[in-house]
C-alpha positions in Angstrom: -10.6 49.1 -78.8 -8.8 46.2 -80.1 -6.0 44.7 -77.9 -4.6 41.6 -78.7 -3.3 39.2 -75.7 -1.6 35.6 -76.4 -2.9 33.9 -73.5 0.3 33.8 -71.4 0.1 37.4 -71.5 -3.7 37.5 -71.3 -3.5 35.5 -67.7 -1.4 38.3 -66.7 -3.5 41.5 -67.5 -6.6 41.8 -64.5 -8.2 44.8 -66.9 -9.3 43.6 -70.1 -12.5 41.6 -70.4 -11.0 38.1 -71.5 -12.2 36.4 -74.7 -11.1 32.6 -74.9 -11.6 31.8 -78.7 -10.7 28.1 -79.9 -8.2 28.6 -82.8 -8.6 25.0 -84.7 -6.5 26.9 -87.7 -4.0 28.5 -85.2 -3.6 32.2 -84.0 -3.0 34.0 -86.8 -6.2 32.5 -88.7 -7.9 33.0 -85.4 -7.0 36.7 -85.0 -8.8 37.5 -88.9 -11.8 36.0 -87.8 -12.6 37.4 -84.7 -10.3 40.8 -84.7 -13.3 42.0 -85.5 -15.6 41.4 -82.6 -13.0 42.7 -80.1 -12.9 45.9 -82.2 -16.8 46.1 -82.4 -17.0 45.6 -78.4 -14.6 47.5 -77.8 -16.4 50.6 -79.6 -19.8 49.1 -78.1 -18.9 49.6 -74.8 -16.8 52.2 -74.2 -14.6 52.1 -70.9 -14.1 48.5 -71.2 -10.9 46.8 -73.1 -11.6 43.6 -74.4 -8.5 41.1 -74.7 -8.8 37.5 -77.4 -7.0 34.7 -76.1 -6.5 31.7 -78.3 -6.1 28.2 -77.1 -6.6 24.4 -78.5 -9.4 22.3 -77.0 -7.7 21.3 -73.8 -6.4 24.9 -73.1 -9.5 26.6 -73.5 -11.3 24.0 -71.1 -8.6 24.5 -68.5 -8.9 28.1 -69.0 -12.6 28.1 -68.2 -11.9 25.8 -65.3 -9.6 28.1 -63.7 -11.4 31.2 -64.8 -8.7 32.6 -66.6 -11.2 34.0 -69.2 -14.7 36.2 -69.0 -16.2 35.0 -72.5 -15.8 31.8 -74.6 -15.9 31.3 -78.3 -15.8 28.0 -79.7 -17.4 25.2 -81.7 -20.8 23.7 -80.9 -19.2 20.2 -79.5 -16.7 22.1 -77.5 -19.4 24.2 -76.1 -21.5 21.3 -75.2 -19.2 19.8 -73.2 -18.5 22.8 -71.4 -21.7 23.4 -70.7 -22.4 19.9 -69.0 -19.2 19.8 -67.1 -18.4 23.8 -66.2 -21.8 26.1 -66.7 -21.0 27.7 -69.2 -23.8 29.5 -70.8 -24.4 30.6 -74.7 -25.9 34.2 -74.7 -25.5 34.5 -79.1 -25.0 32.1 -81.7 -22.8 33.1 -84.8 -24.4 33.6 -88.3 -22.0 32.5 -91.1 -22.5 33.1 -94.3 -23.1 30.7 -97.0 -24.9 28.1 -94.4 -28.8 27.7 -94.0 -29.8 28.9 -91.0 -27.3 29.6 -87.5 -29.0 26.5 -86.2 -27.8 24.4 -89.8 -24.0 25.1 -90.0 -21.7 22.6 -89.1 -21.1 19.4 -90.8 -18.0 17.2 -91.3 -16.5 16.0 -94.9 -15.0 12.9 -95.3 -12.5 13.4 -98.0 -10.0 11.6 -100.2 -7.3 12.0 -102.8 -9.5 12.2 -106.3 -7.5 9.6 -108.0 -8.7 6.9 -105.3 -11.2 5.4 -107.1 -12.0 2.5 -104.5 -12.8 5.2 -102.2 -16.3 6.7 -102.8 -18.8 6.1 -100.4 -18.2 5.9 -96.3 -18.7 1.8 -96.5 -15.4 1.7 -98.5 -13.3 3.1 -95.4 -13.2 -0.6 -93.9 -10.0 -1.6 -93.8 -8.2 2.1 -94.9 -5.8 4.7 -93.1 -7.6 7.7 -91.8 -7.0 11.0 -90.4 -8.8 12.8 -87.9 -8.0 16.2 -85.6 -8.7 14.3 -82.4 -11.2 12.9 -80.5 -13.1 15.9 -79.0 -13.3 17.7 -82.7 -16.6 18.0 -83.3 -17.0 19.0 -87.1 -13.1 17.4 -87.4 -14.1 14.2 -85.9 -17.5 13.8 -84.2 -20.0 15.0 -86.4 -18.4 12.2 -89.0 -18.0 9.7 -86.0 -21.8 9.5 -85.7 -22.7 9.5 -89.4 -20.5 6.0 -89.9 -22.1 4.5 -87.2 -25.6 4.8 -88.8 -24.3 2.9 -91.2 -22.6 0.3 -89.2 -19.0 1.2 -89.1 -16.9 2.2 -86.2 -13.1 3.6 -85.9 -12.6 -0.5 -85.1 -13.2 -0.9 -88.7 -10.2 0.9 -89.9 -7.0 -0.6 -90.5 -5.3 2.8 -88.5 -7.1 6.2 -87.3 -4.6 8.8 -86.6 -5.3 11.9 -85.0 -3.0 14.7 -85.9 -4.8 17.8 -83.7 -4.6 21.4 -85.0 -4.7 22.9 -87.3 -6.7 20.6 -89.1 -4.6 21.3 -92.5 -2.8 18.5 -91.2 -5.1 16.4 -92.2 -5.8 17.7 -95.9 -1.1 17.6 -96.3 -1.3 14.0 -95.0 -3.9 12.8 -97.4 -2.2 14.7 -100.5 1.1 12.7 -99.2 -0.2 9.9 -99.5 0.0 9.2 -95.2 -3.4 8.8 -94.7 -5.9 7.3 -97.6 -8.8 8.9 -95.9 -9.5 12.2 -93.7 -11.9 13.5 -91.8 -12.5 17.7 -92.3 -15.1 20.7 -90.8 -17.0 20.8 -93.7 -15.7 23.9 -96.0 -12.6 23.6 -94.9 -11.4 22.3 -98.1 -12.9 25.2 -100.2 -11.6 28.2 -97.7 -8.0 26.1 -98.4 -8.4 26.4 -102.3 -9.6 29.7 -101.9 -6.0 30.7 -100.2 -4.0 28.8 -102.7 -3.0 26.3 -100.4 -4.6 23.0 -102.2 -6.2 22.5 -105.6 -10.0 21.8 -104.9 -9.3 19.0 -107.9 -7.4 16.8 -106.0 -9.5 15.6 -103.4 -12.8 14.4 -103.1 -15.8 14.0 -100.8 -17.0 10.7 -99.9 -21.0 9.9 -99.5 -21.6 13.7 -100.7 -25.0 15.0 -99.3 -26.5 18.0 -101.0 -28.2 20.6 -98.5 -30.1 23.3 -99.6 -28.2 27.0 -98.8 -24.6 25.1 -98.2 -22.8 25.2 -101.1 -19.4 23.0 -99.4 -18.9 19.4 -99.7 -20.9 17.7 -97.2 -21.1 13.8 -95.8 -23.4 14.6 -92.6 -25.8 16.8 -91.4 -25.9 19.9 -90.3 -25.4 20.8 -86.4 -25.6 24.9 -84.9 -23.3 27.6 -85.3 -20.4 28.2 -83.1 -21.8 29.9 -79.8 -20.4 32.9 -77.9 -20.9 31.8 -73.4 -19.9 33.5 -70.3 -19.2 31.7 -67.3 -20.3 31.3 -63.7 -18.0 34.2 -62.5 -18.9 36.4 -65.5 -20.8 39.9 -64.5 -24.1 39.2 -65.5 -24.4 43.3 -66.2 -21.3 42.5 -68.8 -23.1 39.8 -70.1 -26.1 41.3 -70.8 -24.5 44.5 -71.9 -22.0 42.4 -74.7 -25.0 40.1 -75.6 -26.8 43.0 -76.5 -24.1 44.4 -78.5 -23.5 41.3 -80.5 -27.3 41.3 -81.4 -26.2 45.1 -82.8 -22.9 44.3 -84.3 -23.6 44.8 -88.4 -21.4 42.0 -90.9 -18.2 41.4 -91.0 -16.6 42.4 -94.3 -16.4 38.1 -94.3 -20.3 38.4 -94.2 -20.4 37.0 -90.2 -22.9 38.1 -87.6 -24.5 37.2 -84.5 -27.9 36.3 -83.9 -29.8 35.2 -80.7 -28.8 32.0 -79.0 -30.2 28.3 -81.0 -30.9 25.5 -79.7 -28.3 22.8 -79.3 -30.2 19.8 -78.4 -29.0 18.2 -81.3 -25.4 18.5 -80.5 -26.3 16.7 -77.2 -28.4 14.4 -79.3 -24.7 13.1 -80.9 -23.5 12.8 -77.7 -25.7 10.7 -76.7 -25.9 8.3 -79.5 -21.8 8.5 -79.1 -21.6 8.0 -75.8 -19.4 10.6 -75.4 -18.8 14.1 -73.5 -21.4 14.5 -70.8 -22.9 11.2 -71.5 -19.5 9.0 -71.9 -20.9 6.8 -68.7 -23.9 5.5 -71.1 -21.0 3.6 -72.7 -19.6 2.1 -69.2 -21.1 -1.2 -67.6 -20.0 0.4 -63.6 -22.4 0.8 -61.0 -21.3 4.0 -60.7 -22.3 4.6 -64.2 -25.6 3.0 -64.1 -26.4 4.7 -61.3 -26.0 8.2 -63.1 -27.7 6.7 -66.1 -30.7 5.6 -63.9 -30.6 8.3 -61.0 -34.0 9.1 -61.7 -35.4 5.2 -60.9 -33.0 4.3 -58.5 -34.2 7.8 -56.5 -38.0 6.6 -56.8 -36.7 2.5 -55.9 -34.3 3.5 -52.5 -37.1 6.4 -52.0 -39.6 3.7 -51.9 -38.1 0.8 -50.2 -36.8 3.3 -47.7 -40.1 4.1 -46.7 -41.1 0.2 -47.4 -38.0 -0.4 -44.8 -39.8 2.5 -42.6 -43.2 1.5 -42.8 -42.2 -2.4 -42.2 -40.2 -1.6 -39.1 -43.0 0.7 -37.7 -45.3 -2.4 -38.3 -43.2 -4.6 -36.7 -43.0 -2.5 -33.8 -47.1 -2.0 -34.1 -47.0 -5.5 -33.7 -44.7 -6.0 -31.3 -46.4 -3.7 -28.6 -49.8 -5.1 -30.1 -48.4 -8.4 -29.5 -47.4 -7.9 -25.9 -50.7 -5.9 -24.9 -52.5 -8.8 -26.1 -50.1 -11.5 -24.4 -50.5 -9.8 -21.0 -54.5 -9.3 -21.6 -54.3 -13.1 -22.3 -52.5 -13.5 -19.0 -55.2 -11.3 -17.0 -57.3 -13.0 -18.6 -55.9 -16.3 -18.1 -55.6 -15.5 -14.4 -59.3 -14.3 -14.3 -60.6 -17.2 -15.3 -58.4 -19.3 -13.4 -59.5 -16.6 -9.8 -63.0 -17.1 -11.2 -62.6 -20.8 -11.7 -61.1 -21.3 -7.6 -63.8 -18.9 -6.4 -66.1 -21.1 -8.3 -65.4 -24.0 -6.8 -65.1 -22.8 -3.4 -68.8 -21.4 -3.7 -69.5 -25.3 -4.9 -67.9 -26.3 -1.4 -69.6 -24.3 0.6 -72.8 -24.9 -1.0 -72.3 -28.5 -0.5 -71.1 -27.9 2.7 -74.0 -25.9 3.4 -76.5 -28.7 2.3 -74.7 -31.1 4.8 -75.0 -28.6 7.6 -78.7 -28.3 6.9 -79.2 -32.4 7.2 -76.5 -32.6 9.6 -79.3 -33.0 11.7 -80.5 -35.9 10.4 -76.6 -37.7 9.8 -77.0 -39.0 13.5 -80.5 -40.3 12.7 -79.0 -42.4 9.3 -75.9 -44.1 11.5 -77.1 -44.8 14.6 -79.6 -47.4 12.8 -76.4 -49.4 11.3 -74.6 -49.0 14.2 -77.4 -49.9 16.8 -77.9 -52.5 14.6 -74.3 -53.6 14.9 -74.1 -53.3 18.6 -77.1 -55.3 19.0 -75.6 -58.7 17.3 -72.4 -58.1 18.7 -74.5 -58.1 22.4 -76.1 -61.1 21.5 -73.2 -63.0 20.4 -71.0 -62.0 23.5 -74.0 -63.4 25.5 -74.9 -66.4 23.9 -70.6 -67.2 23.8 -70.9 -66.4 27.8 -73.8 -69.2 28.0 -72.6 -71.3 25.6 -75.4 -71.4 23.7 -74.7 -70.7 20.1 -74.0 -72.4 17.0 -72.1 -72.5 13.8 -75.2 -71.0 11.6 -75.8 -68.3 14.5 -72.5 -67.0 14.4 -72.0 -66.8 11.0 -76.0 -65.0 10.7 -75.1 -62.8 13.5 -71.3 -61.5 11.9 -73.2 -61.4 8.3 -75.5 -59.2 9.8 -72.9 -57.4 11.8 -70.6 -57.0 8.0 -74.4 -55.6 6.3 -74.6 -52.7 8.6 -70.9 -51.6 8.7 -71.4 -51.7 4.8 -74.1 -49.4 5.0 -72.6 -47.1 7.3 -69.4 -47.2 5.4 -71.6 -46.5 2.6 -73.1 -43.4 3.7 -70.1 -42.1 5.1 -67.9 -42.0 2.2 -71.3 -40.8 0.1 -71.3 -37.7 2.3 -67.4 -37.6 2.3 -67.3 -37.6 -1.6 -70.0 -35.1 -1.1 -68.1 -32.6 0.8 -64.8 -33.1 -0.6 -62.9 -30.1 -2.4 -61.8 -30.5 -5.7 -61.0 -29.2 -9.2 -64.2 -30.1 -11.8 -63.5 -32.9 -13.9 -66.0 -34.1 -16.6 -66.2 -37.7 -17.6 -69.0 -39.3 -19.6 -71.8 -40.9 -17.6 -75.7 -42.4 -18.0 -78.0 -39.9 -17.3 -80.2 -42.2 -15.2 -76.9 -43.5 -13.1 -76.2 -39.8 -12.1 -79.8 -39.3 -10.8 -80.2 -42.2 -9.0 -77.4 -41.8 -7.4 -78.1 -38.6 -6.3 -81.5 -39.8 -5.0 -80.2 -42.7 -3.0 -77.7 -39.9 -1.8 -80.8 -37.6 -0.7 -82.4 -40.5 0.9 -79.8 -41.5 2.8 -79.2 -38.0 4.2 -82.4 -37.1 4.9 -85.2 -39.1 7.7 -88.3 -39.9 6.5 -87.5 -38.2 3.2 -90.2 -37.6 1.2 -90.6 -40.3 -1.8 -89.3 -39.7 -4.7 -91.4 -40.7 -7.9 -89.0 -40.8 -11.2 -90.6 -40.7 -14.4 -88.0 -41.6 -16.8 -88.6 -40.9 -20.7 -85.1 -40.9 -21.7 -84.2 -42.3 -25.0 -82.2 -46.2 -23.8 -78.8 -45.0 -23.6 -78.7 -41.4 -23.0 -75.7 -40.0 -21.6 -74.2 -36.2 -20.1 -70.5 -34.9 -20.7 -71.0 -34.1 -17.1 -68.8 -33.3 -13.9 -71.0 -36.2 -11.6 -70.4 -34.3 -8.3 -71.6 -30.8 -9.4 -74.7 -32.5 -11.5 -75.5 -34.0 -7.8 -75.3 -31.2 -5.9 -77.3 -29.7 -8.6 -80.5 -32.1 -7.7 -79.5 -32.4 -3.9 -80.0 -28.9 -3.5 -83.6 -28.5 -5.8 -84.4 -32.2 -3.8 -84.1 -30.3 -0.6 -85.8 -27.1 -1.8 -88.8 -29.3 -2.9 -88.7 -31.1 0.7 -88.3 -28.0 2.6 -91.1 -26.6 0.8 -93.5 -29.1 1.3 -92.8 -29.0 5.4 -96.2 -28.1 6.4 -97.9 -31.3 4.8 -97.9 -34.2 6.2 -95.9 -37.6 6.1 -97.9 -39.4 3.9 -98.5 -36.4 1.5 -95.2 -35.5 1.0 -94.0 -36.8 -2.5 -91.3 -35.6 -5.1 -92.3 -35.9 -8.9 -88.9 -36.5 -11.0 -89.2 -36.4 -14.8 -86.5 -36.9 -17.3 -86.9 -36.6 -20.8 -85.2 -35.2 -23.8 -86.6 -31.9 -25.6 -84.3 -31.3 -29.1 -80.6 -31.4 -28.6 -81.0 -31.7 -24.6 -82.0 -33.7 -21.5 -84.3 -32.2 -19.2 -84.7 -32.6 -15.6 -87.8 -31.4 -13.7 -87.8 -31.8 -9.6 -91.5 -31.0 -8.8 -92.8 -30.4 -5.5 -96.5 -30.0 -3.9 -95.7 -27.0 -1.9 -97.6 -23.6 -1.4 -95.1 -22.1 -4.0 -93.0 -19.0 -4.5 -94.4 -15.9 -2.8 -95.6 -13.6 -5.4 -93.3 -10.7 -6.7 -90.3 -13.3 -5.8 -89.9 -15.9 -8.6 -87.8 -13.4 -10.7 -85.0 -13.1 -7.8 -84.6 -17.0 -6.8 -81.6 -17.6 -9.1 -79.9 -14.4 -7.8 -77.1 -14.1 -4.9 -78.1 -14.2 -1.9 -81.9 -14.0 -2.3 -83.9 -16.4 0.0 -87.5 -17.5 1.0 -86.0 -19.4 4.4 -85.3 -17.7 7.7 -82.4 -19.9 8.2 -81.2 -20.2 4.1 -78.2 -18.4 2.9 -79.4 -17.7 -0.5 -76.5 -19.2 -2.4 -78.0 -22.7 -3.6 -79.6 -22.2 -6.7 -76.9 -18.9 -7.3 -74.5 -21.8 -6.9 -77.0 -24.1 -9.3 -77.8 -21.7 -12.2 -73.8 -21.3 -12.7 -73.0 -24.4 -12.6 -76.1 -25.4 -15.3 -74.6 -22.6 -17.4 -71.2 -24.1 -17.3 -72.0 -27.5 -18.2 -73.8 -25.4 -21.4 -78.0 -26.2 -19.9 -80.3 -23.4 -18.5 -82.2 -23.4 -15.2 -85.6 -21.7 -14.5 -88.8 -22.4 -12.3 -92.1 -23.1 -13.1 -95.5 -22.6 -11.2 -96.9 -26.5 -11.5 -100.2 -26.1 -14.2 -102.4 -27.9 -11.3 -101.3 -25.8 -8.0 -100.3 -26.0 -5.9 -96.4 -26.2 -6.1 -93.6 -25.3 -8.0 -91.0 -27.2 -10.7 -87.6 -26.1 -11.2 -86.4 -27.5 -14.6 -82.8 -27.7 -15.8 -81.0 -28.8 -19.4 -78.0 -30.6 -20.4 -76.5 -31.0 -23.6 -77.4 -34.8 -25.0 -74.2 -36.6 -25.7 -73.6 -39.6 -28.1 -76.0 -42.5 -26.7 -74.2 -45.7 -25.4 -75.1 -48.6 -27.6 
């Protein structure tokens, strides 16, 4: 059934299957070409009333947009552009006669007036008046648009480009009248026109003429596919399929058109491309907006990838942060380990040292009542020879020297032991091994009655000195001086000696204190350096404990020896050799 709707009326009718068809020649044209395909339909599928409504470019678009129609029928431009922008979606492609193939159809013709001779090829436009149908004509201006720019011209080039829309007779009327000196056609537009009567095919020509095998029209372009039948998003897809297999069916037309399954139209969107144009007009604009559509793909992959940079930095950060902090307040433990450790040190040194002077406390009496008998004694006999007048200059003065030589030496041992016992932090200075010794001998001598002699055998290199804290090196050798003299107890006076070596073995001084005692009981050398452990009834155990920690500090080692001709033992410690004074 055949019914046929101008498209006020065809909005209005809910029944009919709508047909939008572009009418580029206007309705009447329209309505002989594609009467029938309504009529065919219409007997195809019976129950169904199928309605053609005929629009330019703009109405059929809006028409689609507002699905006012079921079905579109237009050019293969027109169609592209609906395809990008509304889903539309080609379900047959028409087959022409007279063309090549459905997918080789369309083409444009650039034409002129015959008697123009400076007109002949598509160079020779610079500078002339042309005609066009519009700007979104495909085989009326598009198809022609892209051919000049191969070959370097552009609608800039002409001295005026008029676009006088449908039908595109228009264009052929202004040429003949002289209005335009140039126009661009659909390619065998100007034969169906001589065909009808309405032009002489003599009077015009075709600029840049291409032959194409099959097409017998004038022709300056290629060939683009066949004008597509599309449904839209609403469309029934049961319709669809049932009128796309009916086209497929539909025999000739008695004008020799068919339909034949849908072509490819990559090459329409090809043109659009290279133009710019349709759904690729923002190729042409320089707007972020439009780069970002040209490059959505990249820019998805960059922000994709410097989001999870962004991510994976922060997370660092934060790694590094909390890593930061953990290892901040394990410093600070640490920090205040050491620093415990260092205090707990030190008060172990005081009472060890303290410990040694209660052990020859004893003896302290013994070492200042000599000075200070001494002292009493001169000041005795000067207070009686002043009561009997008997003295003189030179006595006095012998007797107060004498008196000033004791208090000396009593003041001498007094701050000795004082310096001894005091409580302080370690401080290191730089000092001749030999001074630190001796002083610690004439310390041990002092402190001690009838101390057993002590026999230094000094092979030092001349000027050897220790990076040394002075009061821990002497509490070091006070303690291993009164290990070796307790030891050696049961001997008497006169047998009693202490063998002091000092020499230098590689990068260290060694010290050996060497006694003559019965030695270590056996099974109990490997515990005398630990806390605690002790071969005295009265010792404490925390001497050489004490000793052995402060070696280690100062970077030395401490360990005993059985003496190689018994009896007796040796206790041996290192020091690191400093730079030798010159």
């Amino acid at each position: 059934m055949l019914v046929f709707v101008p498209a006020a009326r065809a909005q209005a009718e809910a029944a009919p299957v709508r047909i939008g068809v572009l009418a580029f020649l206007g309705w009447e044209a329209a309505f002989s070409d594609w009467g029938p395909l309504a009529q065919h339909l219409g007997s195809a599928l019976p129950g169904r009333r199928f309605a053609l409504a005929y629009y330019d470019a703009a109405g059929l678009r809006e028409a689609v947009r507002r699905e006012e129609v079921d079905f579109v029928i237009t050019n293969s431009g027109h169609y592209a552009a609906l395809e990008s922008e509304l889903g539309i979606s080609r379900i047959a492609t028409l087959d022409s006669p007279s063309v090549p193939s459905p997918a080789r159809a369309i083409g444009s013709a650039v034409i002129a007036r015959a008697d123009r001779d400076d007109l002949e090829v598509l160079a020779d436009l610079k500078g002339q008046r042309v005609a066009a149908v519009g700007e979104e004509a495909f085989g009326g201006f598009q198809v022609a648009w892209r051919e000049l720019r191969r070959q370097g011209i552009e609608p800039e080039d002409f001295a005026q480009l008029d676009f006088l829309g449908f039908p595109i007779s228009r264009i052929v009327t202004a040429i003949a009248d002289g209005e335009a000196d140039a126009g661009i056609v659909r390619a065998c537009l100007l034969e169906e026109l001589a065909r009808s009567g309405a032009v002489r095919l003599a009077d015009f020509k075709v600029l840049s003429p291409r032959r194409e095998p099959g097409f017998s029209c004038g022709l300056s372009t290629e060939l683009y596919p066949d004008w597509p039948i599309a449904t839209l998003r609403h469309t029934d897809l049961r319709l669809a399929k049932a009128v796309a297999a009916a086209l497929l069916a539909m025999p000739p037309t008695p004008k020799g058109y068919a339909w034949t399954a849908p072509v490819d139209y990559r090459p329409v969107h090809d043109l659009f491309r290279d133009l710019e144009i349709g759904p690729y007009s923002y190729l042409g604009e320089n707007t972020l907006q439009a780069l970002a559509r040209r490059h959505w793909p990249f820019l998805l992959f960059f922000f994709a990838a410097l989001g999870g940079w962004v991510i994976h930095a922060v997370r660092v950060e934060q790694q590094v942060h909390a890593r930061t902090a953990a290892l901040r307040a394990a410093l600070a433990e640490r920090d205040a380990a050491e620093a415990g450790m260092r205090a707990h040190q030190e008060q172990l040194d005081h009472l060890s040292r303290l410990s040694v002077l209660g052990e020859l406390s004893g003896t302290l009496a013994h070492e200042l009542n000599q000075p200070l008998a001494a002292i009493g004694n001169y000041a005795q006999s000067l207070l009686r020879r002043l009561e009997s007048g008997r003295y003189t200059p030179a006595i006095l003065a012998e007797a107060s020297e004498e008196i000033a030589v004791q208090a000396e030496r009593a003041g001498g041992i007094v701050r000795r032991i004082r310096a001894f016992a005091s409580k302080r932090a370690a401080v290191r200075e730089k000092r001749p091994l030999r001074e630190v010794v001796q002083e610690a001998t004439t310390l041990f001598g002092a402190m001690l009655p009838a101390a057993p002699r002590v026999e230094i055998d000094d092979r030092l290199p001349a000027g050897a000195v220790v990076d040394a804290d002075v009061l821990q090196m002497q509490q070091v050798l006070l303690n291993l001086l009164k290990n070796a003299a307790d030891a050696m107890q049961e001997l008497a006076p006169r047998e009693r000696a202490i063998g002091l070596v000092l020499d230098q073995v590689g990068p260290h001084y060694r010290i050996g204190v060497r006694d003559r005692g019965a030695g270590v009981p056996a099974g109990s050398a490997q515990h005398l350096f630990e806390p605690f452990f002790t071969t005295k009834p009265d010792g404490m155990g925390l001497g050489l404990s004490i000793c052995k920690t402060i070696v280690e500090a100062h970077g030395g080692r401490l360990w005993a020896e059985a003496n190689a001709a018994p009896p007796g033992m040796t206790f041996f410690f290192t020091l690191p050799a400093d730079a030798q004074l010159a």
